[in-house]
C-alpha positions in Angstrom: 29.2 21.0 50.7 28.0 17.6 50.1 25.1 16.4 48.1 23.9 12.8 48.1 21.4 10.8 45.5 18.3 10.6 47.7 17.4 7.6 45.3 17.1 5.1 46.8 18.3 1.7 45.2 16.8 -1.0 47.7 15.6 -4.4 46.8 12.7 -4.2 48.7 11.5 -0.6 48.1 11.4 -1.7 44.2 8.0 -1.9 42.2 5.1 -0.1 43.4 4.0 2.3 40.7 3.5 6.0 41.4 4.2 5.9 45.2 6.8 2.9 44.7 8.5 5.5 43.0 7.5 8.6 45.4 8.9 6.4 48.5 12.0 5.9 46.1 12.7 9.4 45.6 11.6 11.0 49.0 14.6 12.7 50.9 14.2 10.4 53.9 17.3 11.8 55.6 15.4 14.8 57.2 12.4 11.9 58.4 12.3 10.9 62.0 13.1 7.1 60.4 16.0 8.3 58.9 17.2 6.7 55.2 15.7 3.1 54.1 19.4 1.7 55.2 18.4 2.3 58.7 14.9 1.2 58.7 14.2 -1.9 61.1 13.5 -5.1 59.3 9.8 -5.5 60.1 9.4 -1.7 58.2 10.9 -2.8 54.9 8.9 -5.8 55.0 5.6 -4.2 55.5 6.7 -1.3 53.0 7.4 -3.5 50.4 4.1 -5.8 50.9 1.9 -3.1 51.2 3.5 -1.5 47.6 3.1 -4.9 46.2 -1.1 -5.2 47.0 -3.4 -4.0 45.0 -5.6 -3.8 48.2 -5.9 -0.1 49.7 -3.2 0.0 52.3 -2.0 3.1 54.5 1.2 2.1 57.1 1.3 4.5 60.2 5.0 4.1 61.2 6.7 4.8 64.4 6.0 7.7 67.7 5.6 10.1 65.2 3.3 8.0 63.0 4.9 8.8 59.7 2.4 7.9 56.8 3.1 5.5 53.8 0.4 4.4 51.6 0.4 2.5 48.0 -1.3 3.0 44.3 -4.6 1.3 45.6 -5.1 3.5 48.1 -4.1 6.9 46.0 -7.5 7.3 44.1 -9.2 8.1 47.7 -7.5 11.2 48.1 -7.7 12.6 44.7 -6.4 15.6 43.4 -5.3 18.7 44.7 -5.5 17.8 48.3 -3.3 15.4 50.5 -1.4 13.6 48.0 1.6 13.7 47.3 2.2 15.7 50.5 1.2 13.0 52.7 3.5 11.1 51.8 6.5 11.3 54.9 4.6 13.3 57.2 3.0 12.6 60.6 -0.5 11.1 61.0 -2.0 14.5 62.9 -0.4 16.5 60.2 -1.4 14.3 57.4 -4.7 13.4 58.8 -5.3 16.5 60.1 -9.6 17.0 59.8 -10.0 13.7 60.6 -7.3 12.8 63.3 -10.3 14.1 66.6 -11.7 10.7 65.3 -9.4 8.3 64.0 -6.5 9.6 66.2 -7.4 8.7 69.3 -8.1 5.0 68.3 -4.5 4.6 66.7 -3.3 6.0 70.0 -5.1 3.7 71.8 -3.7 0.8 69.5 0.2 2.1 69.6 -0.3 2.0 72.9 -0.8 -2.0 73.1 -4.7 -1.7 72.8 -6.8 -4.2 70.4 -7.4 -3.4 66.3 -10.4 -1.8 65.5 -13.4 -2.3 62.8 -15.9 0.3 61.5 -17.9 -0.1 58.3 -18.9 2.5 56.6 -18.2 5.4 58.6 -18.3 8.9 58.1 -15.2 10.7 58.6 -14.0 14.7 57.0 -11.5 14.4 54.0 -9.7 17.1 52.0 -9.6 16.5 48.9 -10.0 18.4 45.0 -9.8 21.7 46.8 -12.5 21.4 49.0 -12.9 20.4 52.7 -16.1 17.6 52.2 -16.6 13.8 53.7 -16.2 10.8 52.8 -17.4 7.1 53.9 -15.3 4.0 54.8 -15.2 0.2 55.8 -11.7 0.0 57.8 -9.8 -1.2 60.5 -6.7 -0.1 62.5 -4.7 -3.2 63.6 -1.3 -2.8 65.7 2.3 -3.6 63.9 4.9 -5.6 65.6 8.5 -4.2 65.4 11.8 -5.7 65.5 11.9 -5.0 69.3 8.9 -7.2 69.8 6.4 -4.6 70.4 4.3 -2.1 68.5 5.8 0.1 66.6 3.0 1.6 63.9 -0.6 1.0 63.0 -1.8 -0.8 59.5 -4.9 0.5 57.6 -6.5 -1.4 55.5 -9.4 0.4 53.7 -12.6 0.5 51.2 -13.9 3.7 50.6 -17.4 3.4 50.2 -19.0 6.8 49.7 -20.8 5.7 46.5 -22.1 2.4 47.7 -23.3 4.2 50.8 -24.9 7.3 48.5 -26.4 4.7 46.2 -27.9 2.3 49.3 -29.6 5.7 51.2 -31.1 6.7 47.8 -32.3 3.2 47.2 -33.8 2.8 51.0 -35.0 6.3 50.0 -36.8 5.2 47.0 -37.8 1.8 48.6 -39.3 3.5 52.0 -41.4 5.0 49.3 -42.3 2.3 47.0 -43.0 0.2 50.3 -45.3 3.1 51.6 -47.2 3.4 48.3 -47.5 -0.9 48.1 -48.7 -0.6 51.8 -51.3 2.3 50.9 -52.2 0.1 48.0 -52.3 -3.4 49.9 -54.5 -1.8 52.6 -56.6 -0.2 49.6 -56.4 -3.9 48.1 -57.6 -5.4 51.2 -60.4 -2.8 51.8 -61.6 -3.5 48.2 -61.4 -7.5 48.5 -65.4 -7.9 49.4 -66.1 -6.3 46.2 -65.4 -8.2 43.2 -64.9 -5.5 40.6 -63.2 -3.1 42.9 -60.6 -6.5 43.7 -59.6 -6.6 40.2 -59.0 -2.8 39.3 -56.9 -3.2 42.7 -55.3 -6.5 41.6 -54.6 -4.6 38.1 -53.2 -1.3 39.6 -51.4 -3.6 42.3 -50.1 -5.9 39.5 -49.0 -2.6 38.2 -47.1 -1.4 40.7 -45.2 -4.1 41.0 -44.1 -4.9 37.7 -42.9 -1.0 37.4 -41.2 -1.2 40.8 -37.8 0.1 41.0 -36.3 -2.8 43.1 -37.2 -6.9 43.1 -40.6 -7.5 43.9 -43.1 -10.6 43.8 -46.2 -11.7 44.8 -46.7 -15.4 46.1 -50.4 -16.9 46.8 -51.9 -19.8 48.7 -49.6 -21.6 51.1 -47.9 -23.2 48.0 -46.5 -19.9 47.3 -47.8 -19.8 43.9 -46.0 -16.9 42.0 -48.7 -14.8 40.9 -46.3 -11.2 39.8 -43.1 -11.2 39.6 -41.1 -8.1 38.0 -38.4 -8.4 35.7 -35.8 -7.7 38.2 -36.9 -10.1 40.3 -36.8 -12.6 37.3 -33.3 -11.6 36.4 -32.2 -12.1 40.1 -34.0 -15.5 40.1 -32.1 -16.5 36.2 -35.9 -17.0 34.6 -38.2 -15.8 32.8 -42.6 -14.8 32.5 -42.6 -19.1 32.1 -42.4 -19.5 36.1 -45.4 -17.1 36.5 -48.1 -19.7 38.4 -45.8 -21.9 39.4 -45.8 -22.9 42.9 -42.1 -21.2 44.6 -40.8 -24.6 45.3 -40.8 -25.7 41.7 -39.6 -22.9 40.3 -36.3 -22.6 42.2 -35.9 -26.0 43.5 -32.3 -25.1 44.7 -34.6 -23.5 47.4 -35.3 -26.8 48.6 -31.9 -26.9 51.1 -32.3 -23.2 52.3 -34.1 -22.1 54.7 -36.6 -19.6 52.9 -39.3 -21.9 51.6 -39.9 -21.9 55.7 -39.3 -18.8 56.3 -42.2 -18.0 54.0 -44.6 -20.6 55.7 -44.0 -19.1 59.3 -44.5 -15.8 57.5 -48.0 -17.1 55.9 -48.6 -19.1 59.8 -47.8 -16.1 62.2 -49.0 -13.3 59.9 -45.8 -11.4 61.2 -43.8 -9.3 58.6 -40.0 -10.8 58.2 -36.8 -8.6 57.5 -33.1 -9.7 56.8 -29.8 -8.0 55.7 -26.9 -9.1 53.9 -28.5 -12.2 53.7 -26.6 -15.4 51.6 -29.0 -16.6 49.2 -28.2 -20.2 46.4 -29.2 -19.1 42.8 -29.4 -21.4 39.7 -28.2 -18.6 37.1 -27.7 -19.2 33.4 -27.0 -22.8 34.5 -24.3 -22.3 37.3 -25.0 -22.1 41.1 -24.1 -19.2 42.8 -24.3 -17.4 46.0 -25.5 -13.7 46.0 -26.6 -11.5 48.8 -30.1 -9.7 49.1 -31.8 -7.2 52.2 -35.0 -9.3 52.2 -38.4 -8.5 53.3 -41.7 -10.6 53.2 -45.1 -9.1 54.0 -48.1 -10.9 55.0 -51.4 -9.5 52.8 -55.0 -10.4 54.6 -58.5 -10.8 53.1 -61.7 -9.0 54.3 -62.0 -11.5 57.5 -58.3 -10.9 58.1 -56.8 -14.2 57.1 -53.2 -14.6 55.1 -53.9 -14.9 51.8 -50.9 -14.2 50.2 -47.0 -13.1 50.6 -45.4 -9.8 49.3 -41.6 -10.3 48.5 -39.3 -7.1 47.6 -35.5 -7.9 47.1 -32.3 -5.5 47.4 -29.0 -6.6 45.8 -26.0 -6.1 48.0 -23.6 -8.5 46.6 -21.0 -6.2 45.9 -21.0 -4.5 49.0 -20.5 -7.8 51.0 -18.8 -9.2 48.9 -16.2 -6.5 49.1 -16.7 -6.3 53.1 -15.8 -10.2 53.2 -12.7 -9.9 50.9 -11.6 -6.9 53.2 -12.1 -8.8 55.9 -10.2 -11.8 54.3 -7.4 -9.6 53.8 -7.2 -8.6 57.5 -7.4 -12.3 58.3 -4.3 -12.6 55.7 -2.4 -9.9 57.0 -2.6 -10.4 60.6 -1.4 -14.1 59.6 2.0 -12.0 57.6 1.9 -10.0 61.2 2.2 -12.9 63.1 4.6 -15.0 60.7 6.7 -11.2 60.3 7.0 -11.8 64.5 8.1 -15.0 64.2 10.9 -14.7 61.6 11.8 -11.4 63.5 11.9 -14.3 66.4 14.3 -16.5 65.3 16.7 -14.0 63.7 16.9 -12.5 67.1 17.9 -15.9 68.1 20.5 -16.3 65.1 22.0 -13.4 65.9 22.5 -14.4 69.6 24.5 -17.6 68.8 26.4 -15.6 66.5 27.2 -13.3 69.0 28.2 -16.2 71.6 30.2 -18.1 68.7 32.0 -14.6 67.7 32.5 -14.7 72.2 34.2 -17.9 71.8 36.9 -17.3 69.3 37.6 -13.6 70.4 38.6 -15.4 73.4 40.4 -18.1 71.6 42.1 -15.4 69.6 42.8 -13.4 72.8 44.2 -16.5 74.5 46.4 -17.0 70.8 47.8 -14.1 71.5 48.8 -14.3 75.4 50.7 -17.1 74.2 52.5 -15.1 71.6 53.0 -12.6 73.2 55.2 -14.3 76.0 55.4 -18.6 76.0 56.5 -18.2 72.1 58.6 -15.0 72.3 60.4 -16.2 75.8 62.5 -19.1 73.5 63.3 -17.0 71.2 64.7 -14.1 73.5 66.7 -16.9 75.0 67.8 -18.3 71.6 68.8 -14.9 70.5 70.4 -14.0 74.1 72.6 -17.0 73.9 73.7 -16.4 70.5 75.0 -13.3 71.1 76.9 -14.7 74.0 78.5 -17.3 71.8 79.0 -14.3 69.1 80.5 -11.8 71.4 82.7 -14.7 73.5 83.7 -17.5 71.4 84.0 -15.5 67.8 87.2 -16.6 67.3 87.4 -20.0 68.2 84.0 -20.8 65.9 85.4 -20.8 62.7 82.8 -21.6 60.5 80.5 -21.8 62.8 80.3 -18.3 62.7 78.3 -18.3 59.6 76.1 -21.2 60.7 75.2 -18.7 64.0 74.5 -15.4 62.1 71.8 -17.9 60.2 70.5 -19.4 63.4 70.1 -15.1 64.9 68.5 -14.4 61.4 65.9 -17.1 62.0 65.1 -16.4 64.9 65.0 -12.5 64.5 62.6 -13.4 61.6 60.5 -16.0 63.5 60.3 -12.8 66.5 59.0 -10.5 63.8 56.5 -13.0 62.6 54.9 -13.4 65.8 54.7 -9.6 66.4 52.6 -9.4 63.0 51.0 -12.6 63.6 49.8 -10.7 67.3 49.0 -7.5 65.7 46.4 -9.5 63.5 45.3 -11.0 65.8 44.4 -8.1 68.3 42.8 -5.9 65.5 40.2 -9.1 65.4 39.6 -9.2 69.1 39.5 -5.6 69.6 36.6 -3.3 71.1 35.7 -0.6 69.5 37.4 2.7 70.4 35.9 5.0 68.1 36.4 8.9 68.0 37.0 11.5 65.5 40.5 11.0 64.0 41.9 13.4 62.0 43.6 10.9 58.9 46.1 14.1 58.5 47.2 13.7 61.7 47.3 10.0 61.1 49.6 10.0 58.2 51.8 12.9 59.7 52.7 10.6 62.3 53.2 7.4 60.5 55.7 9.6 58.2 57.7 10.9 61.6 57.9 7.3 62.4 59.2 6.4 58.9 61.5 9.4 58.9 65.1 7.5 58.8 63.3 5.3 55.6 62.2 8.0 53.9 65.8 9.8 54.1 67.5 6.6 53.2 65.7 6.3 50.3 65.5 9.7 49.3 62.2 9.1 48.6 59.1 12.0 48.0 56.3 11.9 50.5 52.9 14.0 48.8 50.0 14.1 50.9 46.5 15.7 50.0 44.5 17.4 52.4 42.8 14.1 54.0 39.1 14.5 55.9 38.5 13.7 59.5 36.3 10.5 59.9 35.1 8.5 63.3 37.0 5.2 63.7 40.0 3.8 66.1 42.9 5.6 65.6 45.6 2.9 67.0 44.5 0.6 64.3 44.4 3.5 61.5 48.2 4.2 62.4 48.6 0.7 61.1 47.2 1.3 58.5 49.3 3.5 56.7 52.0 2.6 58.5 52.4 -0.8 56.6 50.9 0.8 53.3 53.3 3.5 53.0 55.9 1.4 54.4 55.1 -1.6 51.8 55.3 2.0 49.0 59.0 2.6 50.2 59.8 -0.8 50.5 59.4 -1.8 47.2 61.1 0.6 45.0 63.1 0.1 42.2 67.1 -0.1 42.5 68.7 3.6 41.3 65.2 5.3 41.1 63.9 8.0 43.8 61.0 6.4 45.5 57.6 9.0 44.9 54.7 8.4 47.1 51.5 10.2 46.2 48.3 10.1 49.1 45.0 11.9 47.1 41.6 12.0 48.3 38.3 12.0 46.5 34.5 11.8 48.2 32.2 9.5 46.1 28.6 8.7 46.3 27.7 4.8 46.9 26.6 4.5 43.4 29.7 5.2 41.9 31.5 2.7 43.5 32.8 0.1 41.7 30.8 -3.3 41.3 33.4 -5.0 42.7 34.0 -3.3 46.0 32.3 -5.7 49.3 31.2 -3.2 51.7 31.0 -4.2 55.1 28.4 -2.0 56.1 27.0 0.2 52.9 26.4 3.7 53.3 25.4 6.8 51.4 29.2 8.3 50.7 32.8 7.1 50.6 36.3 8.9 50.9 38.4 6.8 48.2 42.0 7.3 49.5 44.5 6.2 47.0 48.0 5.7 48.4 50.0 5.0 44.6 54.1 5.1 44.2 56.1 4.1 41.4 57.6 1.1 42.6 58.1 -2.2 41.3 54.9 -2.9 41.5 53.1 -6.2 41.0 50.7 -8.8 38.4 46.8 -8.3 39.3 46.1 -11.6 38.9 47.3 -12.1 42.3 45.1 -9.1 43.7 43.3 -11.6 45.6 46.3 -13.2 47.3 48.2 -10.1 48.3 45.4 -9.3 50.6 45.7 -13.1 52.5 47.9 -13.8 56.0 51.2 -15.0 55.0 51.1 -14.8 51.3 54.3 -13.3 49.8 54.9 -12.3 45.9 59.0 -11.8 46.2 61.6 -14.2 48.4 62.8 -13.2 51.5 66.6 -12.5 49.8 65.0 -10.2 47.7 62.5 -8.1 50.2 62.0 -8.5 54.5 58.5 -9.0 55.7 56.3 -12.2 57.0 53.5 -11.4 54.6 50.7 -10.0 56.8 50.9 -6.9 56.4 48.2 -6.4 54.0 46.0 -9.0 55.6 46.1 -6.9 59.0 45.2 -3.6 55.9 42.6 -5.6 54.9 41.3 -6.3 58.6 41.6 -3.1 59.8 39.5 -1.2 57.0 36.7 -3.9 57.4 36.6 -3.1 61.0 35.8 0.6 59.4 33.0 -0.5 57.3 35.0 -0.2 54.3 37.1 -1.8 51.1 40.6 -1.8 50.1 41.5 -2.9 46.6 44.5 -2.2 44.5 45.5 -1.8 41.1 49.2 -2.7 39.3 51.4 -3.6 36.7 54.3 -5.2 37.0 57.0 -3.0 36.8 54.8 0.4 36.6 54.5 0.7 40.7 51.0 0.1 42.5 48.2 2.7 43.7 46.2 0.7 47.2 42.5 2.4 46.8 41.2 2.3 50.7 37.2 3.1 50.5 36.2 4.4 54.1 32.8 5.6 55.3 32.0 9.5 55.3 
């Protein structure tokens, strides 16, 4: 039974804090996106931008909209409810009290419709146990894919169920405090004619004001002479009880390029009550100018023959809510910009990876046409070469003298140059060729490369053992070469008067356990590590590196046959496999070739 390390050691998954680590340690491998190694490009990129913000990100990835989401977001769902068990799963499952809202709109949106915006909206959550609601500023916007279209929905998010909570009990309070300053500015008004009754209005009014929970001011005459002002209208303006009488203008000249020292004036002209939200108001606090944001209103107040007399002011402070709206919206700004620029570099690696594949066109066909030429204009010399040398051989033996020897060198040659051309063609068509791949049995593999060896083998009296070996999916021509020229190359070179032994053991390894020096042509989860080891005459690992290049020989032709690519075509063969080959030696203690092919 195997068992793999489900954690995952990715560049791009790294960081992140508690879900960082969560997405780290999740058993992808039973997730409709498979394990992080197969995730599209544009995926890991978003993954690993929205674990590095600290802004509240949720990624819905995919047809089956699996759900990722980061530390900033995690305190929304608190405890005992979604998390971790969101984490991996589909939106409707995830989502599931809320998904008759939200889900239609992120269907809409995978389905190449526009991103969505809702401020603070009302939506069911489970969370700490309990089924209750929450509210949140939000939008949906579509992802792009490597494929160019959408592929997943990005949430950015506020929740603001506490800023909501705190604004409807503060439009509570101020509905009422604006009633009770109504019911006394119409009792104020009423009492105006009288003198006496004006002032114990003007005292309880003054009263009122100054104890009002929110900013509130009085401003008199068309001058706007600040008659009451409370203290947290004071602290809002940066002053103090010194401004009291002073005419608006004065007081905060930094009005003077807003448009509020007008707004009052039409006010005082029309008589007509003015409202505003959200509105972006200049302040000259403790000595430094900054912009705040206040729900405004000004109310006329009329004497007994119903003339404008004066202005009532009442501020609310929303800074922080707007404030956080805009950055959330700057942030949406931002990551539609990442969206687009994502698209682009998905773009032109497309487009790298087309000339590539049009370059990699262009020398398979050189190669191809290398190996036409091999395979008949170079060989059809030689054959003659070789034909007429036997002629000579067979006729003229006698009369040749010493000519004899010079001939049985000119047949050697060329016998050698014919194998080298054969090699030189066998390397050459494991680089050109398609991909044939089925599930090989390597048993069956090596069982036939040993039938073909057989008259070796009993030369040599040499021992063959072979491990049970797995079945794997690969092309099963080019894994005949394999072992043909590594067990070959294990018989070959043998010591003189010593019974060659060749051993073939298997072991299954997880990625991580490689070693660091292994190149992987395509990394995967799990390796079989064949070794292939003999007690030959084995060779000096500091030329590990050139054993493995085309026509690169450690031993003189007197000494051992062989053009020197046999390795190299190894090499080529288990790259074409995803794999590594590597080898391990000392001279004179035979050689163990460690082949690394994927499970």
């Amino acid at each position: 039974m195997r068992t793999f390390n489900t954690n995952y050691n990715y560049p791009f998954l790294s960081g992140g804090g508690e879900l960082g680590e969560l997405i780290r340690t999740y058993d992808w491998s039973t997730s409709p996106l498979g394990t992080p190694d197969q995730w599209p490009t544009s995926l890991r990129t978003l993954v690993n931008m929205m674990l590095t913000s600290r802004f509240p990100m949720l990624i819905f990835w995919g047809p089956e909209l699996i759900t990722f989401y980061n530390d900033a977001f995690r305190p929304s769902l608190g405890d005992n409810g979604k998390h971790p068990s969101s984490l991996g799963q589909r939106g409707e499952q995830s989502w599931a009290e809320s998904w008759p809202v939200i889900g239609p709109m992120i269907y809409t949106i995978m389905a190449g419709g526009d991103a969505v915006w809702f401020e603070d909206q009302k939506l069911p959550l489970y969370r700490d146990g309990q089924m209750g609601y929450a509210y949140w500023t939000y939008s949906f916007s579509p992802l792009i894919g490597d494929t160019d279209s959408v592929n997943g929905v990005l949430v950015t998010c506020s929740e603001t169920t506490k800023a909501v909570e705190s604004l409807q009990q503060l439009n509570e309070t101020n509905a009422e405090l604006k009633q009770s300053l109504e019911q006394n500015i119409a009792l104020r008004e009423e009492q105006h004619a009288s003198q006496q009754q004006t002032k114990e209005s003007e005292a309880k009014f003054r009263t009122l004001v100054e104890q009002a929970p929110i900013a509130a001011c009085l401003f008199i005459g068309r001058e706007l002479r600040i008659e009451i002002a409370n203290q947290i209208m004071l602290r809002f303006w940066g002053k103090d009880a010194s401004i009291l009488g002073l005419p608006l203008e004065k007081a905060l000249p930094e009005l003077k390029s807003q448009p509020f020292l007008k707004i009052l004036d039409d006010v005082f002209t029309s008589g007509t009550t003015y409202e505003a939200c959200d509105t972006r108001v200049e302040l000259m606090v403790d000595n430094h100018l900054g912009a705040y944001y206040f729900d405004l209103t000004y109310k006329p107040l009329y004497d007994a023959d119903g003339n404008v007399y004066a202005i009532m002011a009442m501020a609310i402070d929303v800074t922080k809510p707007v404030q956080s709206r805009i950055t959330l919206e700057e942030n949406e700004a931002r990551l539609q910009e990442l969206s687009m620029d994502l698209e682009r570099q998905v773009q032109e690696r497309t487009q790298q990876l087309e000339n590539s594949v049009q370059e990699l066109k262009r020398s398979n066909e050189n190669l191809q046409q290398f190996a036409y030429i091999a395979s008949h204009d170079l060989q059809e010399p030689l054959r003659k070469v070789q034909q007429f040398g036997d002629l000579l051989k067979n006729q003229y033996i006698d009369t040749l003298g010493d000519g004899a020897i010079y001939l049985e060198r000119m047949q050697s040659a060329a016998s050698r140059m014919s194998t080298l051309i054969r090699d030189l063609l066998s390397y050459s068509r494991i680089s050109t060729r398609q991909d044939h791949t089925t599930l090989v049995s390597l048993q069956q593999v090596v069982t036939m490369v040993l039938v073909d060896l057989e008259l070796r083998i009993q030369e040599t009296g040499a021992l063959v053992e072979v491990e049970g070996l797995p079945e794997i999916y690969g092309d099963q021509a080019q894994l005949e070469q394999l072992f043909m020229n590594l067990i070959n190359n294990a018989l070959k070179f043998h010591k003189p008067k010593t019974r060659p032994v060749v051993t073939i053991r298997v072991q299954t390894l997880p990625s991580v356990k490689l070693p660091a020096s292994i190149k992987l042509a395509r990394p995967t989860l799990a390796y079989h590590r064949i070794d292939i080891a003999d007690n030959g005459i084995g060779f000096d690992e500091k030329y590990l590196n050139r054993i493995f290049q085309v026509f690169q020989r450690l031993h003189g032709k007197s000494e051992f046959a062989g053009t020197g690519i046999g390795l190299a075509i190894c090499e080529k063969v288990v790259f074409n496999h995803g794999g590594a080959i590597t080898a391990r030696s000392k001279s004179g203690q035979g050689a163990t070739f460690s082949v690394y092919l994927p499970v």
